[in-house]
Residue, then its C-alpha position, 0 to 999 in steps of 0.5 A: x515317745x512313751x505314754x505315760x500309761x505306758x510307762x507305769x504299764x512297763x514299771x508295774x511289769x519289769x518287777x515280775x521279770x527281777x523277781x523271777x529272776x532272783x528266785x531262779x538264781x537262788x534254786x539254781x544255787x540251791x539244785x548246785x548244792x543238793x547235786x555237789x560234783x553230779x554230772x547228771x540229775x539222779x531222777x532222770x540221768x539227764x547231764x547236769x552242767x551248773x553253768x549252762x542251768x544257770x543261765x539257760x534257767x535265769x533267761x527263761x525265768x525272766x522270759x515267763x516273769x514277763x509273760x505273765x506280768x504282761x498277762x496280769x497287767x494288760x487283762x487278769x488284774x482286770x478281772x479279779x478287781x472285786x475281789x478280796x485281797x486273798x482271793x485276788x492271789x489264790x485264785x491268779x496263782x492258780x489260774x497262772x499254774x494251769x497256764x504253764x502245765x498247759x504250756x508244759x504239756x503241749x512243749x513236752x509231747x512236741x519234744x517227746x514226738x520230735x525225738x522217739x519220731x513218733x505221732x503225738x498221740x502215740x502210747x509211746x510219747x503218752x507215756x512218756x509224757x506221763x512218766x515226766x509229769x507224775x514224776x516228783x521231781x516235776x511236781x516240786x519244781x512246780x511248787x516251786x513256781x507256785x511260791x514265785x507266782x504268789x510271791x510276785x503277785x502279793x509284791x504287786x498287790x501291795x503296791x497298787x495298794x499303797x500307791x504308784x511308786x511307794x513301796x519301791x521308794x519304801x524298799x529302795x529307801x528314797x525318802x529314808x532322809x527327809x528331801x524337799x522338792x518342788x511339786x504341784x497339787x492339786x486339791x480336788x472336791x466333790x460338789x454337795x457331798x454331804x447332800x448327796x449321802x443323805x440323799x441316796x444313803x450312806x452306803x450307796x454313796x460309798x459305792x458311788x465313791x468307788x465308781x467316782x475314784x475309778x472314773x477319775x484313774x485314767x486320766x490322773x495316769x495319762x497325765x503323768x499324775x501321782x495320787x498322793x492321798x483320798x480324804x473322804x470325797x476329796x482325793x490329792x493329786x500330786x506331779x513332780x514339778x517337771x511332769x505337772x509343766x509339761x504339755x500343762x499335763x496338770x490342767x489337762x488332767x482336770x478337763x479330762x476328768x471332767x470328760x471321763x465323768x460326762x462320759x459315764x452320766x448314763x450309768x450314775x443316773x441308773x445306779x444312783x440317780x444323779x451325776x457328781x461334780x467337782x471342783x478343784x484348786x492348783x498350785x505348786x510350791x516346795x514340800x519336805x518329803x520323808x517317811x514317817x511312823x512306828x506302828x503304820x509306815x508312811x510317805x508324806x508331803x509337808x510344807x506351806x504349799x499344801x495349806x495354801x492348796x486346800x485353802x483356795x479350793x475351799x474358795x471354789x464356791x465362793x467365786x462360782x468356778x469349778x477351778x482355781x490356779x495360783x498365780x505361782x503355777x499360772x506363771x509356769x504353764x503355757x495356756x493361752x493357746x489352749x485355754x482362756x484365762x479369767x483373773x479373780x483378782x487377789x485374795x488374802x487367804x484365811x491363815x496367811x499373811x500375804x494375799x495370792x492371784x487367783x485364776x480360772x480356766x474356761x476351754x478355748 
């Protein structure tokens, strides 16, 4: 069985292999309408079969797509990380150009070797080699991978900007029409934020919040979670219902990013001095979700179920616990042999006109 990380790995990937693919179909239609009835290419007298380009282009297509979605997912997405948004694709774009005219130079001499029976480095495979690459043929096929490259990386960028799964819900039109859902939130609060900015200055704060939000990431994807939207030091995780339940994903999140900050308090007390802290409320319940908006597009949640979330979060501080969970969602987990529950008892939320059991967690 996949990982959850895994899994968004495999979706931020497969993208790069449809888009690839889509845009070799369309050159193969395109070379098909520039040759009309050829039998060969003019530059090159090579034969030219439209069904045989066809598929022979879209499977290497998909296979180079992949390549380098692997490529940028598992290690340069990495690197370019504090880069602006168009420098991130400039300089990738080229990056990953130099990579196929590598590959390209060491397939063509091997070919060129392999059919004149000559070393590599004979002035015969050279010229050869030099011949196909100067030719313009070769140069607007490489440009034509430029665009497919910038293209697909622009696709990517833009969704890791808007969040996990949002444009594709955007392009497919999955909330086009309003759909209500059961989902767990969680509402989780950075402890003494504004002490803290007044403290080490607005805009060291604004750094610590980058390094905070970054820490935070890799365990809302190990835990199946969805960041749904950041409020200032407050971020809002959201699961679908099935994904929050299972293995108690959404409160293993909460510890295990408890454990990602304890394991960087040697750089938060280099960088900044101190060490943030949280607390964090969860609760589940159904939400309407739709798009929204005319000038700025938007995927949002709406329902009872987020008030109520903010709301016990907020009483954090009053109880003295770094966690609170709603009687509805504790009803629905299976903690008792990972965690020990503590009852709060009732409390009548601010707004409402019912009273909710509250719980906190402490590891067994």
């Amino acid at each position: 069985m996949l990982s959850p990380k895994t899994k968004r790995n495999l979706t931020r990937i497969i993208p790069f292999g449809l888009i690839w693919l889509v845009f070799s179909l369309a050159y193969s239609l395109l070379e098909k309408g520039l040759l009309g009835d050829l039998r060969f290419y003019p530059s090159t007298g090579n034969p030219y079969n439209f069904n045989k380009t066809l598929i022979v282009t879209a499977v290497i297509a998909v296979l180079l797509g992949l390549v380098i979605g692997a490529i940028e997912i598992s290690y340069l997405s990495k690197l370019f990380v504090q880069k602006s948004f168009s420098k991130k694709i400039l300089l990738k774009t080229f990056i990953y150009l130099l990579i196929i005219i590598s590959f390209l130079l060491i397939v063509t001499s091997v070919y060129n070797s392999v059919e004149l029976v000559e070393g590599i480095f004979s002035k015969q495979v050279l010229r050869n080699t030099w011949i196909f690459f100067t030719d313009f043929a070769f140069w607007s096929v490489l440009s034509y991978i430029a665009a497919v490259i910038g293209v697909t990386l622009f696709y990517t960028e833009v969704s890791e900007y808007l969040g996990q799964g949002v444009l594709h819900n955007f392009l497919t039109g999955k909330y086009h029409r309003p759909q209500e859902e059961e989902r767990i939130f969680m509402f989780l609060d950075m402890k003494s934020s504004t002490t803290i900015a007044e403290q080490i200055g607005h805009v060291r704060y604004f750094e610590m919040i980058k390094e905070y939000y970054f820490d935070l990431s890799d365990s809302i994807i190990k835990y199946s979670g969805e960041i749904y939207q950041y409020v200032g030091d407050e971020v809002v995780v959201s699961w679908k219902l099935e994904d929050g339940l299972l293995n108690n994903n959404c409160v293993k999140c909460f510890f295990d990013m408890k454990l990602a900050i304890q394991k960087q308090i040697p750089k938060y007390n280099e960088q900044f001095g101190l060490v943030p802290a949280f607390k964090a409320a969860l609760h589940l319940g159904k939400v309407t979700t739709g798009e929204i908006g005319v000038i700025k597009k938007d995927i949002i949640f709406t329902g009872d179920v987020l008030n109520t979330t903010a709301r016990i979060q907020g009483l954090c501080n009053s109880y003295g616990v770094d966690i609170l969970i709603s009687d509805p969602l504790i009803q629905r987990l299976h903690l008792h042999s990972q965690f020990q529950i503590q009852a709060l008892g009732e409390n009548e939320l601010r707004g409402r006109g019912e009273k909710i059991k509250l719980y906190t967690l402490l590891p067994d």
